[in-house]
TORBA-341033 format. One record per residue (C-alpha): residue number from 1; residue in one letter; x, y, z. Coordinates in steps of 0.02 Angstrom, whole numbers, plus 50000, padded with zeros to 5 digits. Each point is the difference from the previous one (the first is absolute). Layout:
<sites>
<site resi="NUM" resn="A" u="X" v="Y" w="Z"/>
...
</sites>
This chain:
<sites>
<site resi="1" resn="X" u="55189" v="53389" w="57314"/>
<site resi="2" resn="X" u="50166" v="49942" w="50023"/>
<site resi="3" resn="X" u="50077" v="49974" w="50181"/>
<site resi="4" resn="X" u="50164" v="50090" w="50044"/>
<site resi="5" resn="X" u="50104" v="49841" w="49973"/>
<site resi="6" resn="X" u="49964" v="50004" w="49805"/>
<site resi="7" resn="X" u="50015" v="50160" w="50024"/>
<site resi="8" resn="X" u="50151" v="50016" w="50050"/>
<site resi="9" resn="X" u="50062" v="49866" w="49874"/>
<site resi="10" resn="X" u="49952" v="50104" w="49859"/>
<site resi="11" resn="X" u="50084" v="50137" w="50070"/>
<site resi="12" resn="X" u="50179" v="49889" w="50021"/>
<site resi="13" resn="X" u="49948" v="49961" w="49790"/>
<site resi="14" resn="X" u="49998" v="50161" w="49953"/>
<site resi="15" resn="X" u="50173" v="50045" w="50064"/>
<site resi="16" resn="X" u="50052" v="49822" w="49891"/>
<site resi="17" resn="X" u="49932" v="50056" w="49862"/>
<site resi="18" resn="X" u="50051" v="50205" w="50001"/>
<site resi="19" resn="X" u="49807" v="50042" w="49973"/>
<site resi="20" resn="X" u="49902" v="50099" w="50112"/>
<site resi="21" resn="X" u="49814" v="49945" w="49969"/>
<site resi="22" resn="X" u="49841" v="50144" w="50055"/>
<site resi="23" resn="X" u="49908" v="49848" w="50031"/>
<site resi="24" resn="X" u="50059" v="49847" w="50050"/>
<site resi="25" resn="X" u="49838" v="49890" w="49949"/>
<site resi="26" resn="X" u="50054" v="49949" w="49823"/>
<site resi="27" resn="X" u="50163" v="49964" w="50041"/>
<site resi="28" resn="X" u="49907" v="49888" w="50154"/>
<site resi="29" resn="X" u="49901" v="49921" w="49834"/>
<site resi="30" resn="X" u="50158" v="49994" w="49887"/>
<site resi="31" resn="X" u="50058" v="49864" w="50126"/>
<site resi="32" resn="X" u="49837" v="49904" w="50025"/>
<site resi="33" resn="X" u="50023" v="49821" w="49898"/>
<site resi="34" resn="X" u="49818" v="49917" w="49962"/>
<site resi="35" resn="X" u="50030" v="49891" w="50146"/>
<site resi="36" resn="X" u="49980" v="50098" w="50123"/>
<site resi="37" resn="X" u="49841" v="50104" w="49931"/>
<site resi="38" resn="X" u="49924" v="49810" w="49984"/>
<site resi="39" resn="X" u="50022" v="49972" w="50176"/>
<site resi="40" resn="X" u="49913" v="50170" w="50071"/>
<site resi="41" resn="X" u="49821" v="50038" w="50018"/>
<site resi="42" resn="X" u="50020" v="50176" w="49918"/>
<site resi="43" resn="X" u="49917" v="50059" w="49869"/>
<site resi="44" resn="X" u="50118" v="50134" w="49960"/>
<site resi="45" resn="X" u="50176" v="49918" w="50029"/>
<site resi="46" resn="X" u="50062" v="50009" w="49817"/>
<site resi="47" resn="X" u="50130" v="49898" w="49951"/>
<site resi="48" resn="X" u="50172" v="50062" w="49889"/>
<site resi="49" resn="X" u="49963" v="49907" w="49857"/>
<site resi="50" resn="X" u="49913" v="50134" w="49884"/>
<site resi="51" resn="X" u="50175" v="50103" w="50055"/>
<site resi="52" resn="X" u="50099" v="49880" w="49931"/>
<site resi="53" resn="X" u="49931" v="50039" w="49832"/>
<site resi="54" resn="X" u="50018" v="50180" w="50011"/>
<site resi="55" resn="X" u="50183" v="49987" w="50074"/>
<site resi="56" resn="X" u="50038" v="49877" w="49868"/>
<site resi="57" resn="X" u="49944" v="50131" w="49883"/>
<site resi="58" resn="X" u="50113" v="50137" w="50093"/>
<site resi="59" resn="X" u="50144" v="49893" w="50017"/>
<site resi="60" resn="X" u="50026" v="49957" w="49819"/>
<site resi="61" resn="X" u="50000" v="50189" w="49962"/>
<site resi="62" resn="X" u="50117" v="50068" w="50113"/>
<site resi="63" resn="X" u="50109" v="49850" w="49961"/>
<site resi="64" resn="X" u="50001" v="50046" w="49820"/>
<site resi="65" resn="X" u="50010" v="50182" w="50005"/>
<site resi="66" resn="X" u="50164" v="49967" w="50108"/>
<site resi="67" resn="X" u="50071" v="49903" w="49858"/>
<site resi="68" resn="X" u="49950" v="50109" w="49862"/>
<site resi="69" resn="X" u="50066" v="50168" w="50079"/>
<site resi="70" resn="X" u="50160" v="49891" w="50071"/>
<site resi="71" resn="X" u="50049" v="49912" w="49850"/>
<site resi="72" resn="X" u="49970" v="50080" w="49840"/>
<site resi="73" resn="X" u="50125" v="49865" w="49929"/>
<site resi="74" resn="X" u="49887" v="49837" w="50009"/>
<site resi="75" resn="X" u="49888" v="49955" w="49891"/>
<site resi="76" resn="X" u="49801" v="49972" w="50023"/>
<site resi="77" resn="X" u="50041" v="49809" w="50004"/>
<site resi="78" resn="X" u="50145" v="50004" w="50127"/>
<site resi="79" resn="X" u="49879" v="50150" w="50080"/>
<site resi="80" resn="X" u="49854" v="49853" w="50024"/>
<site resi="81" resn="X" u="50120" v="49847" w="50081"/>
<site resi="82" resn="X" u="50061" v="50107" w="50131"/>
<site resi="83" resn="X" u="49841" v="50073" w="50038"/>
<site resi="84" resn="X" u="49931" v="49823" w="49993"/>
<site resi="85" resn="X" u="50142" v="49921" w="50137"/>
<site resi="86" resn="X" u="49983" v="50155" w="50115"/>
<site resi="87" resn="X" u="49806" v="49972" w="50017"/>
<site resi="88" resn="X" u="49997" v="49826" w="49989"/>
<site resi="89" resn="X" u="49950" v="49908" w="50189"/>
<site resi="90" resn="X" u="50156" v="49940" w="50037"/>
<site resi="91" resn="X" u="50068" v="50173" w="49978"/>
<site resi="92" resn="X" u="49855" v="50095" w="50102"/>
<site resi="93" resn="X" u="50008" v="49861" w="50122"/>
<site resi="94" resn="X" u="50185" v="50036" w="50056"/>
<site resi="95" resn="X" u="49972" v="50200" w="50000"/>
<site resi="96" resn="X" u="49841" v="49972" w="50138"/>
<site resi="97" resn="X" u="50123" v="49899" w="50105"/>
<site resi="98" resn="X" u="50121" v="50114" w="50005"/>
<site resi="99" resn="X" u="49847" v="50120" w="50050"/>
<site resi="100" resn="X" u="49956" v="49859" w="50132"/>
<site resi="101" resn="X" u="49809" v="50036" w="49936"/>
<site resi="102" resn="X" u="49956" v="49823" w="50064"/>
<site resi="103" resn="X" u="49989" v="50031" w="50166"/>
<site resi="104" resn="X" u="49891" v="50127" w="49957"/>
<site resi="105" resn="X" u="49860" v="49902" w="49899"/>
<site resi="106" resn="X" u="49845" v="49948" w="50080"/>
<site resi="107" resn="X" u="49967" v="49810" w="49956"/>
<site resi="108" resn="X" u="49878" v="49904" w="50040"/>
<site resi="109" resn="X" u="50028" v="49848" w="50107"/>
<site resi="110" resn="X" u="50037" v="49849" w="49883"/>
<site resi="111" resn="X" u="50095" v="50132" w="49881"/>
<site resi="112" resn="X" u="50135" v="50039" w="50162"/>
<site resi="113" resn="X" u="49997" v="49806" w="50048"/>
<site resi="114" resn="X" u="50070" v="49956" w="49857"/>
<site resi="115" resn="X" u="50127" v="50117" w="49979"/>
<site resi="116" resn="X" u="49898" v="50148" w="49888"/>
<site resi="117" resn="X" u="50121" v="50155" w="50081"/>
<site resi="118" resn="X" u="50143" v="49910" w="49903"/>
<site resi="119" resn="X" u="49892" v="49951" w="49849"/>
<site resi="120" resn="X" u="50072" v="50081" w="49846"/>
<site resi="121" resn="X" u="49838" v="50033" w="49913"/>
<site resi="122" resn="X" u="49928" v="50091" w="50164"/>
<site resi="123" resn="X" u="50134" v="50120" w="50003"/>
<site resi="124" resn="X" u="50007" v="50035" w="49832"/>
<site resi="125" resn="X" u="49822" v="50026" w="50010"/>
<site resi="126" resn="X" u="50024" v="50085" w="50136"/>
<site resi="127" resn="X" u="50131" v="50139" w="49937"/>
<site resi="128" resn="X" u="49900" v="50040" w="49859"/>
<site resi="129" resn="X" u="49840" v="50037" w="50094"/>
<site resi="130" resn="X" u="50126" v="50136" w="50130"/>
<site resi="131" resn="X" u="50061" v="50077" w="49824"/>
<site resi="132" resn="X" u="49801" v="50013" w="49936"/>
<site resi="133" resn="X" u="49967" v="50087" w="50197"/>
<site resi="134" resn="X" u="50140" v="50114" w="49973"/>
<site resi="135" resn="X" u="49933" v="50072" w="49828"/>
<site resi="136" resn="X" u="49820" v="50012" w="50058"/>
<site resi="137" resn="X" u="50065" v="50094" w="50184"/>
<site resi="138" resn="X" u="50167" v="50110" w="49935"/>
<site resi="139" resn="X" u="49992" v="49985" w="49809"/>
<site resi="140" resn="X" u="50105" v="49941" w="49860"/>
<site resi="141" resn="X" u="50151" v="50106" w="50034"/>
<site resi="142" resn="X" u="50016" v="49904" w="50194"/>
<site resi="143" resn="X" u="49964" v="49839" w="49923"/>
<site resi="144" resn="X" u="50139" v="50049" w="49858"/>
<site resi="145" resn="X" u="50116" v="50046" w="50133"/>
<site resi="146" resn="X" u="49958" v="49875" w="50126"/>
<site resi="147" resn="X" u="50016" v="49868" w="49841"/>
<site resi="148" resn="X" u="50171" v="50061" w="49937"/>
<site resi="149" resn="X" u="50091" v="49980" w="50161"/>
<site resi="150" resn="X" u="49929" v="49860" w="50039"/>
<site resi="151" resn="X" u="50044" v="49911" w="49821"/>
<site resi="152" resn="X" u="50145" v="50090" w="49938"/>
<site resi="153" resn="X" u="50154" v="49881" w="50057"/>
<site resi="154" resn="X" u="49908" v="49843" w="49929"/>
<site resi="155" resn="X" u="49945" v="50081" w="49837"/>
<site resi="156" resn="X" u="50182" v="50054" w="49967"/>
<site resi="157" resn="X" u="50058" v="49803" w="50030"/>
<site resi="158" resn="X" u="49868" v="49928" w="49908"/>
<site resi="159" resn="X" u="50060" v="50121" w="49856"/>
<site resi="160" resn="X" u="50170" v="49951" w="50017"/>
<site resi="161" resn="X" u="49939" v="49802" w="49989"/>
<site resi="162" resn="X" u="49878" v="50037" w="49847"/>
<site resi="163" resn="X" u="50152" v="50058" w="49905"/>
<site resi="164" resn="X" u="50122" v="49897" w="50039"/>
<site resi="165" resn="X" u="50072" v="50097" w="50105"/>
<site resi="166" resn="X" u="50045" v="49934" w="50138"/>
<site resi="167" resn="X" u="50196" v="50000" w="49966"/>
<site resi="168" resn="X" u="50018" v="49935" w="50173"/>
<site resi="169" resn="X" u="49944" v="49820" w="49957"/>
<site resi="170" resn="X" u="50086" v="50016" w="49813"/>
<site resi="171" resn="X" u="50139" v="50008" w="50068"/>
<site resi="172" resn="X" u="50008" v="49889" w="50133"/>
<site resi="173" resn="X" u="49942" v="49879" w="49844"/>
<site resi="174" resn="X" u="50142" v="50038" w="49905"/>
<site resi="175" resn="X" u="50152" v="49990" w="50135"/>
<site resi="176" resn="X" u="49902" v="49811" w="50064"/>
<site resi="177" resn="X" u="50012" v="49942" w="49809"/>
<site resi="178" resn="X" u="50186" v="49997" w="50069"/>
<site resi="179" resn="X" u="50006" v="49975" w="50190"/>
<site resi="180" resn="X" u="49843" v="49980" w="50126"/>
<site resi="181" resn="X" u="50052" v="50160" w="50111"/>
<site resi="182" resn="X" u="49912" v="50142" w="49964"/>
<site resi="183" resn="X" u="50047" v="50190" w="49995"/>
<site resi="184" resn="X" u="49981" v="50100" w="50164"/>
<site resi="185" resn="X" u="49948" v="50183" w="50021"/>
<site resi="186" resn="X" u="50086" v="50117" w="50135"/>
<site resi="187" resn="X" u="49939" v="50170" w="50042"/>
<site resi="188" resn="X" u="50177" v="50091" w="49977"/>
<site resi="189" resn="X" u="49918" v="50198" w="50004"/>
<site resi="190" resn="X" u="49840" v="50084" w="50072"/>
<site resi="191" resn="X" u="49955" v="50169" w="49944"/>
<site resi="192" resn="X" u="49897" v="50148" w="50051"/>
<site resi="193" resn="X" u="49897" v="50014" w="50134"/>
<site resi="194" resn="X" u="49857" v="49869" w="50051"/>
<site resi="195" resn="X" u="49846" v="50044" w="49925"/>
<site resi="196" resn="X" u="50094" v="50025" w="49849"/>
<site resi="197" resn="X" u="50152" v="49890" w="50000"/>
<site resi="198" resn="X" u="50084" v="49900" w="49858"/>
<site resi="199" resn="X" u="50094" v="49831" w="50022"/>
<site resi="200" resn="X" u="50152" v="49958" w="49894"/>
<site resi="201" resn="X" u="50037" v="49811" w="50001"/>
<site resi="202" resn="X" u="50137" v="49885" w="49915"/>
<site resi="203" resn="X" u="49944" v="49816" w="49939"/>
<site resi="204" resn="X" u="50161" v="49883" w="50053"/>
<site resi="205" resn="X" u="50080" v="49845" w="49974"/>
<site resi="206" resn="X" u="50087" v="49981" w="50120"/>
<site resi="207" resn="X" u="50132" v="50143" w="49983"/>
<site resi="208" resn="X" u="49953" v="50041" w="49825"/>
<site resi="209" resn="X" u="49889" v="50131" w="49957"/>
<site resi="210" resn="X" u="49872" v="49957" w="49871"/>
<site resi="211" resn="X" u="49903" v="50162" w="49979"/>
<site resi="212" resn="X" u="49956" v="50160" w="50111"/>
<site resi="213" resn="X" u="49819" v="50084" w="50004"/>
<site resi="214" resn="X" u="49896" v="50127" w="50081"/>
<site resi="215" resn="X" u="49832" v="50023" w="50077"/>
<site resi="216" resn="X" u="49874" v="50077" w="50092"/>
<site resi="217" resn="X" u="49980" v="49832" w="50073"/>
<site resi="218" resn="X" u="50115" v="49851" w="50055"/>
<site resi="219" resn="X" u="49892" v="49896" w="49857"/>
<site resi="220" resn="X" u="50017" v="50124" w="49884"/>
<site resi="221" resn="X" u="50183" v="50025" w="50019"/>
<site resi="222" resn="X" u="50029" v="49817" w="50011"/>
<site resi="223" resn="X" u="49907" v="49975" w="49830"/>
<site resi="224" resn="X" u="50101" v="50134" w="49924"/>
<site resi="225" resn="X" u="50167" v="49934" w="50046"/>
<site resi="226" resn="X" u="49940" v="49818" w="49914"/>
<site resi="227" resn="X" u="49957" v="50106" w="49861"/>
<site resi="228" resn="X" u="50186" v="50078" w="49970"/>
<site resi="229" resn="X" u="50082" v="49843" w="50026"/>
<site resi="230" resn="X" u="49887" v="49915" w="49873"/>
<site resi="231" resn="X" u="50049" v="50131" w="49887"/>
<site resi="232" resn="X" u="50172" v="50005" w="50029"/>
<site resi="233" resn="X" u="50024" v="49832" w="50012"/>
<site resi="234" resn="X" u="49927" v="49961" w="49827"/>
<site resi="235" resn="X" u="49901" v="50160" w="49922"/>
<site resi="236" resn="X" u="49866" v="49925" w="50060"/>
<site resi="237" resn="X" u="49903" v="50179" w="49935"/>
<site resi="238" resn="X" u="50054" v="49988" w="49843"/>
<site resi="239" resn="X" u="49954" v="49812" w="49979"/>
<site resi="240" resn="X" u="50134" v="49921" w="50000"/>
<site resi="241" resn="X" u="49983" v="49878" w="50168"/>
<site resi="242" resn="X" u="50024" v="49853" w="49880"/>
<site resi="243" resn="X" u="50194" v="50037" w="49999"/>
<site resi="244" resn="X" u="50020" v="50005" w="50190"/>
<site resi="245" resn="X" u="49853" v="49857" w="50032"/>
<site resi="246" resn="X" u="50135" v="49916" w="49867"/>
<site resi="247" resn="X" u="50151" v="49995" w="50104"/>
<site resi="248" resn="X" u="50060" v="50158" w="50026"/>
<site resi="249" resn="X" u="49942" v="49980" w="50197"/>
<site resi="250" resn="X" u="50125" v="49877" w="50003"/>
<site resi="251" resn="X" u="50129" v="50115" w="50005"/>
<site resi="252" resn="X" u="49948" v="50038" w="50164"/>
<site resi="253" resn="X" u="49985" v="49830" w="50053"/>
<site resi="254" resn="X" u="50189" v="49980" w="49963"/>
<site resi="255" resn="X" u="50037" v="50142" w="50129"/>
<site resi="256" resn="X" u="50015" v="50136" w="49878"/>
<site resi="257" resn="X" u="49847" v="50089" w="50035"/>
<site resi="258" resn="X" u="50090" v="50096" w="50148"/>
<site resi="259" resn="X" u="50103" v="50105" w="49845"/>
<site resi="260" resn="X" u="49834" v="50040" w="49912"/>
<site resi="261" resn="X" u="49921" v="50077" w="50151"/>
<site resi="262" resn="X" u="50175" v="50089" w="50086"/>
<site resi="263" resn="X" u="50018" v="50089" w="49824"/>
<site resi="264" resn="X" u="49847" v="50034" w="49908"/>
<site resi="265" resn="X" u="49889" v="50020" w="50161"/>
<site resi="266" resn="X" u="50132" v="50114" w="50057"/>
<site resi="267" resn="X" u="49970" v="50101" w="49868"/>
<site resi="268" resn="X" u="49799" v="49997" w="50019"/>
<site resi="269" resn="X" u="50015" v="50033" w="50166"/>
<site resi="270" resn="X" u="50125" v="50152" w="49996"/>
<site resi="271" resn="X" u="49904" v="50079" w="49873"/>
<site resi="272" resn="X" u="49817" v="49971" w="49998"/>
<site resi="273" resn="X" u="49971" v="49988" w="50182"/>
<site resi="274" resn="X" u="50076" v="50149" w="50047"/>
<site resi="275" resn="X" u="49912" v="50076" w="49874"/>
<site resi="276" resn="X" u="49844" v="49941" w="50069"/>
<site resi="277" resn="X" u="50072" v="50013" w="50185"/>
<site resi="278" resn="X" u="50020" v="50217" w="49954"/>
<site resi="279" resn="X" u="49834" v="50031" w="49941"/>
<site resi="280" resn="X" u="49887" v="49962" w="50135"/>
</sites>
């Protein structure tokens, strides 16, 4: 039996975690390490570590049935690395602390001497055994759900990284081949209301406007306005970088950059974005 303290610590995990559980005992077991079943005289204290396997097991396919039905674009290679760096322990490591699932655990002695609440491979361990007691008390569809919103945000970057596309760090590459500042991003527009709002943001040098993007998110729009001034800057779609990696950013180096983005982003601006800006 569990006292009302654990009790009531469960109950403070569940409203973390967005999962109501009918019983609360495998979730209690989901966050038992080894250490701590060594150092009771129980016969029944179990600890998570046949959970791990199963959530392991549940966690890969949620993972990949995201990516399959959310990008029909990638391949099965490009498919497998992402799917690789989003349940790799570093990756599962970061998502428990943001669930603070180590104060949670029960260790054993030596294990929280030495630091195991903050031990990567515990709370790794740790999120895959919750995931394994969510299937077995609310079913795949909960886990699914629980799983999406919990990995959704970090899929999407680790996507953008796999590809190389983060245009964000491209181009910062590309304008410190000729000066060690770096572009800034402003927020200059929000849209909509907030539980579905969009974020239009300018990347800057100084005055200059390199590119403008869009996004449900800050990140997202941030990463889109890299994107157009890549492009514009060198048709960077199209393959052609080499020109403006060749010189061409020099131009704006010289001070002349200011009549690229006046004019042409004028244009962009005036015409897609309100575009854009009508239809939602």
């Amino acid at each position: 039996m569990m006292d009302s303290t654990r009790l009531a610590e469960l109950r403070e995990l569940e409203a973390v975690l967005g999962v109501g559980f009918p019983n609360l005992c495998l979730l209690n077991q989901s966050l038992t390490h080894t250490s701590f079943v060594g150092e009771k005289d129980e016969s029944r204290l179990q600890s998570n570590e046949r959970l791990e396997y199963l959530g392991d097991a549940v966690l890969g396919l949620a993972v990949s049935h995201y990516l399959f039905e959310r990008h029909p674009d990638l391949s099965e290679g490009q498919l497998t690395k992402i799917k690789a760096a989003a349940v790799s322990e570093a990756a599962l490591c970061k998502l428990a602390e943001n669930l603070k699932l180590g104060q949670y655990i029960l260790l054993g002695r030596g294990e929280e001497m030495t630091g195991g609440r903050r031990r990567p491979s515990i709370l790794s361990d740790t999120l895959e055994a919750v995931v394994a007691a969510i299937y077995l008390e609310c079913g795949f569809d909960v886990a699914q759900s629980f799983l999406r919103r919990l990995f959704a945000e970090m899929v999407e970057d680790i996507r953008h990284q796999r590809q190389g596309q983060d245009f964000k760090s491209l181009l910062q590459e590309k304008v410190q081949e000729r000066t060690s500042r770096a572009p800034e991003y402003e927020v200059i527009q929000e849209i909509g209301p907030d539980h579905d709002k969009r974020f239009v943001v300018e990347a800057r040098m100084d005055k200059d406007i390199l590119g403008t993007g869009f996004g449900t998110s800050k990140k997202e729009a941030e990463q889109a306005a890299a994107a157009q001034a890549l492009e514009r800057m060198g048709e960077w779609a199209n393959g052609r970088m080499g020109e403006w990696a060749n010189g061409r950013i020099g131009e704006w180096a010289n001070g002349r950059m200011g009549e690229w983005a006046n004019e042409r982003m004028g244009e962009w601006a005036n015409e897609r974005m309100g575009e854009w800006a009508n239809g939602i």
